[in-house]
C-alpha positions in Angstrom: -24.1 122.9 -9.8 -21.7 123.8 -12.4 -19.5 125.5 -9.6 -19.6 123.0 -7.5 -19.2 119.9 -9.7 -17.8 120.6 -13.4 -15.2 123.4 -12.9 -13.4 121.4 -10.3 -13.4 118.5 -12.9 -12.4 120.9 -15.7 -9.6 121.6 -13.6 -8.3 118.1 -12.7 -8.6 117.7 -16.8 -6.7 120.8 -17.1 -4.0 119.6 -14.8 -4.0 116.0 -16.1 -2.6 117.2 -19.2 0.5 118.8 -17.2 3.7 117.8 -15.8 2.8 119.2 -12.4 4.7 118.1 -9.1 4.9 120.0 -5.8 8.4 118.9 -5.1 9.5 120.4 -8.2 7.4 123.7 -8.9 9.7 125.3 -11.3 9.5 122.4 -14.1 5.9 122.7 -14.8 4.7 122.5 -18.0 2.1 121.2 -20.6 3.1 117.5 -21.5 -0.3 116.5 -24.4 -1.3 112.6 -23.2 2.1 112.0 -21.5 0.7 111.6 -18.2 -1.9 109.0 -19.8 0.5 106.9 -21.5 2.1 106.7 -18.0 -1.6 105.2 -16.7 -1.4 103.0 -19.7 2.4 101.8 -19.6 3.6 101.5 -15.6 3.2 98.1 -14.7 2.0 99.6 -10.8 -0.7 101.1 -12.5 -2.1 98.2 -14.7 -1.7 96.0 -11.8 -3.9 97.9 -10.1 -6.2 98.4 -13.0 -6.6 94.8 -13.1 -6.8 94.8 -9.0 -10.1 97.0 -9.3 -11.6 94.3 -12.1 -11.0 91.6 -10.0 -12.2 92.8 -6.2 -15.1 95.0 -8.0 -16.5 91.9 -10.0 -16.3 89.5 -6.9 -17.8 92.1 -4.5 -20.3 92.7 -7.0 -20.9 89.0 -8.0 -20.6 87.5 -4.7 -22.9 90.2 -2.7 -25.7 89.9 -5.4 -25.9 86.1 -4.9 -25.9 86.7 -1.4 -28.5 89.2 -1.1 -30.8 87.2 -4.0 -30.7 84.9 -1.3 -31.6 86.4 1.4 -34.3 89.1 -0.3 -35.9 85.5 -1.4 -35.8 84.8 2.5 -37.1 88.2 3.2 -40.0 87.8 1.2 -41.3 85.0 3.1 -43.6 86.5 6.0 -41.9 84.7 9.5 -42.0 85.7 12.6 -39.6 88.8 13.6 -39.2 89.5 9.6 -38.6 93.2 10.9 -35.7 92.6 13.4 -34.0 89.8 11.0 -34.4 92.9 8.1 -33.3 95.3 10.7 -30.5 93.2 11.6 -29.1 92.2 7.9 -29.5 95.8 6.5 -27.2 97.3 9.5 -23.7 96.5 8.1 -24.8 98.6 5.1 -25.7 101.6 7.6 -22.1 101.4 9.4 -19.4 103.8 8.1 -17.2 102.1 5.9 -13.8 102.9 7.9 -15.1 101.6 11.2 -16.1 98.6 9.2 -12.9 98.1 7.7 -11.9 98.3 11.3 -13.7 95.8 12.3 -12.6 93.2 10.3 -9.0 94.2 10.5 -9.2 94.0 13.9 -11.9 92.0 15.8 -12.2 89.7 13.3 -9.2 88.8 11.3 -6.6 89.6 13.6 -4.4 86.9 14.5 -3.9 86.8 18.1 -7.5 88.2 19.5 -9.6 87.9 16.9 -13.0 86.3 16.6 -12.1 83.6 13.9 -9.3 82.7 15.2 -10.7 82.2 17.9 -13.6 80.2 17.0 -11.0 77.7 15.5 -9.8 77.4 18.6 -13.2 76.5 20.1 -13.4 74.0 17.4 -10.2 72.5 18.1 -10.4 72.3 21.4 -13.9 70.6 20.9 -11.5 67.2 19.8 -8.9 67.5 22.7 -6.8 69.9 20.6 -4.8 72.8 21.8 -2.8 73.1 18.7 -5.5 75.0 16.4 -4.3 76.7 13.1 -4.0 80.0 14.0 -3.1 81.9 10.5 -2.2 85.8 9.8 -5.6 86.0 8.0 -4.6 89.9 6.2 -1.0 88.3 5.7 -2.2 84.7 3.8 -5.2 86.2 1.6 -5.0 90.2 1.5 -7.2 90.5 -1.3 -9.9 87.8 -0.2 -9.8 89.7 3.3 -10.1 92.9 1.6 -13.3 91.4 -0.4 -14.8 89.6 2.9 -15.3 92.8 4.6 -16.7 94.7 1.1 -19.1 91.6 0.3 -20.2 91.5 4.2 -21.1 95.9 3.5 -23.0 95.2 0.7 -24.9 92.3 0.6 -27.9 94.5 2.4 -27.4 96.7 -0.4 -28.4 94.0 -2.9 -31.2 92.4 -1.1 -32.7 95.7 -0.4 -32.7 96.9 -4.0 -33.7 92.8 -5.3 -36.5 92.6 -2.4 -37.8 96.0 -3.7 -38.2 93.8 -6.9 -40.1 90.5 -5.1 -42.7 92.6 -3.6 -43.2 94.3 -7.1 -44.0 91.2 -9.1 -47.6 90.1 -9.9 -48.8 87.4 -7.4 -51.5 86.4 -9.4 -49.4 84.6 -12.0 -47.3 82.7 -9.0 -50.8 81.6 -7.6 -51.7 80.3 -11.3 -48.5 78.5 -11.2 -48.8 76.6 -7.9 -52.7 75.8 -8.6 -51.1 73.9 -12.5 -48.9 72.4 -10.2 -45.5 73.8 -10.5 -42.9 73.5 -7.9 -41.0 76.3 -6.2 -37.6 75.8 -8.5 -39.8 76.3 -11.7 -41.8 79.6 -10.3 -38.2 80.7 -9.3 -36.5 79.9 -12.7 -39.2 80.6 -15.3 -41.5 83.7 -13.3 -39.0 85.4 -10.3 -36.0 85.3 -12.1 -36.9 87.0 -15.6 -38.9 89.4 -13.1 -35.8 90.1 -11.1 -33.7 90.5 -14.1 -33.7 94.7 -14.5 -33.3 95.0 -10.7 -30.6 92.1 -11.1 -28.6 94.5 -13.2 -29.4 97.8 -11.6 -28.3 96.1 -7.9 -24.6 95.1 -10.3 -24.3 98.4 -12.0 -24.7 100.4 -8.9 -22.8 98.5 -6.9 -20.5 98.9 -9.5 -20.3 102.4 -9.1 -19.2 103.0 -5.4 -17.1 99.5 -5.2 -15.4 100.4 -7.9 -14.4 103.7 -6.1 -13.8 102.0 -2.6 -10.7 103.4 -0.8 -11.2 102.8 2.6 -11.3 99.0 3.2 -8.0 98.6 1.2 -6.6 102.0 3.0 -7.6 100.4 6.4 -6.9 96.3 6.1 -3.5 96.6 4.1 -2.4 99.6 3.4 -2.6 98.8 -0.7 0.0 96.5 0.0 0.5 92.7 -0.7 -0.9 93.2 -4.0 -4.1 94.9 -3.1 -3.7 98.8 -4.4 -6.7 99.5 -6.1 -6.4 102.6 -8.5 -8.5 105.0 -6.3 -5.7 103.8 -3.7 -3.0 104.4 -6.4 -4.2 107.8 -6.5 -3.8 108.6 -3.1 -0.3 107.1 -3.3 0.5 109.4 -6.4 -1.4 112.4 -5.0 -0.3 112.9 -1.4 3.1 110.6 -0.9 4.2 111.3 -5.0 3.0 115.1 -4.6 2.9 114.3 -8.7 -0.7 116.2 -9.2 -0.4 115.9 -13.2 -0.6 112.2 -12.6 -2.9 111.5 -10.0 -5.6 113.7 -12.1 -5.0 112.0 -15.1 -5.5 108.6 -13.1 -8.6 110.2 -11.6 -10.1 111.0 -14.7 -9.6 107.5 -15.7 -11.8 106.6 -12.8 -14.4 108.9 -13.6 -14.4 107.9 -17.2 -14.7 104.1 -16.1 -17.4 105.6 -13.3 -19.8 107.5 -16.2 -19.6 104.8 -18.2 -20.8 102.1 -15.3 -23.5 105.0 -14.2 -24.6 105.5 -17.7 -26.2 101.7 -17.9 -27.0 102.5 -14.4 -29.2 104.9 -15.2 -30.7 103.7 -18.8 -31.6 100.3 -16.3 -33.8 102.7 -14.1 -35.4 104.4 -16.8 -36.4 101.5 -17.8 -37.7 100.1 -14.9 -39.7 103.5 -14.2 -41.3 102.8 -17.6 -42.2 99.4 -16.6 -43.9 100.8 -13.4 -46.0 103.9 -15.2 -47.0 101.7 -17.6 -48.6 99.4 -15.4 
């Protein structure tokens, strides 16, 4: 383990600390925290600092709504249950390129793609042939980018939030309904505080690997239009810059951020293994 995980970390700290480009061999040296006060001062790299924030807290936010939503639909016995579950978990299961793909593509493109398309249909429904047809990646990059990311991990949510509905205590929700209260004050006052430690674990994990997405932003625009995420900027400094003292000072920004997120992460599933062996 330490061979395979912490001396190539130790490493990339090593070299983070170092003026160290491939186009320029001779010049390398030790620079101290120069590299970092570059990650703290280039404008490209703060704007993609703030980039992450935004598209990790509204994949994050969004997909947890959604997926509450649906694990409370889920938990309902219906008939087919196991092909709907089947059906909503699969955009989790597909690899995340050829999902990125598939939005870029079949979806948002603007000449063949399904929405487009549909507003076609719709126009046409009122003797219209004159249907907005807009450049969808062009318009909203980053919304386009977050589409595809909230559509990948909503089934992550509402697996890890339906895990929590089927864990709860029916015996006070039967108690409830017999003193007569309705389904918004069994949600509010007995699911919700319930749901609350998977609430955060389903954020903080999704945290972690959202936070670390490169191939929907990669795929649908290229980081471009304002949508370079750091992991992104990395790849920019790293294979296009050559500059490897940078891009491993920007990566260990990432992990830093990443052990932080992962560190609540795990605290919230300690205590939620508590909870259990104590029942």
């Amino acid at each position: 383990m330490v061979i395979v995980t912490q001396l190539p970390f130790v490493a990339t700290l090593v070299i983070s600390f170092m003026q160290w480009n491939a186009l320029a061999p001779q010049n390398r040296r030790f620079t101290g925290l120069t590299n970092y006060q570059t990650v703290i001062s280039d404008p490209m790299l703060r704007s993609s600092v703030l980039t992450t924030i935004a598209l990790t807290a509204t994949v994050v936010v969004v997909s947890l709504v959604l997926g509450l939503g649906l694990a409370l639909l889920l938990d309902r016995r219906f008939r087919g249950r196991g092909i709907v579950r089947t059906l909503l978990i699969t955009p989790f299961l597909i690899v995340p390129v050829a999902s990125a793909l598939l939005w870029k593509h079949a979806l948002y493109n603007a000449s063949y793609g399904v929405i487009n398309g549909v507003l076609s249909w719709l126009w046409s429904l009122f003797g219209s042939h004159h249907a907005p047809q807009p450049d969808w990646i062009s318009h909203t990059p980053l919304m386009a980018v977050e589409i595809s990311l909230v559509w990948q991990w909503t089934p992550f949510m509402m697996l890890i939030l339906l895990a929590g509905l089927q864990s709860r205590q029916l015996d006070a929700v039967e108690a409830a309904t017999v003193d007569g209260a309705g389904s918004w004050q069994i949600f509010r006052y007995l699911t919700l505080p319930h749901l609350r430690r998977y609430l955060e674990l389903a954020a903080l994990l999704g945290s972690v690997y959202v936070v670390q997405n490169f191939d929907a932003v990669f795929t649908i625009t290229s980081g471009g239009l304002g949508t370079a995420n750091l992991p992104y900027s990395i790849y920019q400094t790293f294979y296009q810059a050559h500059d490897y003292g940078q891009a491993s000072a920007e990566g260990v920004v990432v992990v830093i951020g990443s052990i932080i997120v992962a560190t609540f992460a795990l605290r919230t599933v300690s205590s939620l293994l508590s909870q259990e062996a104590s029942r």
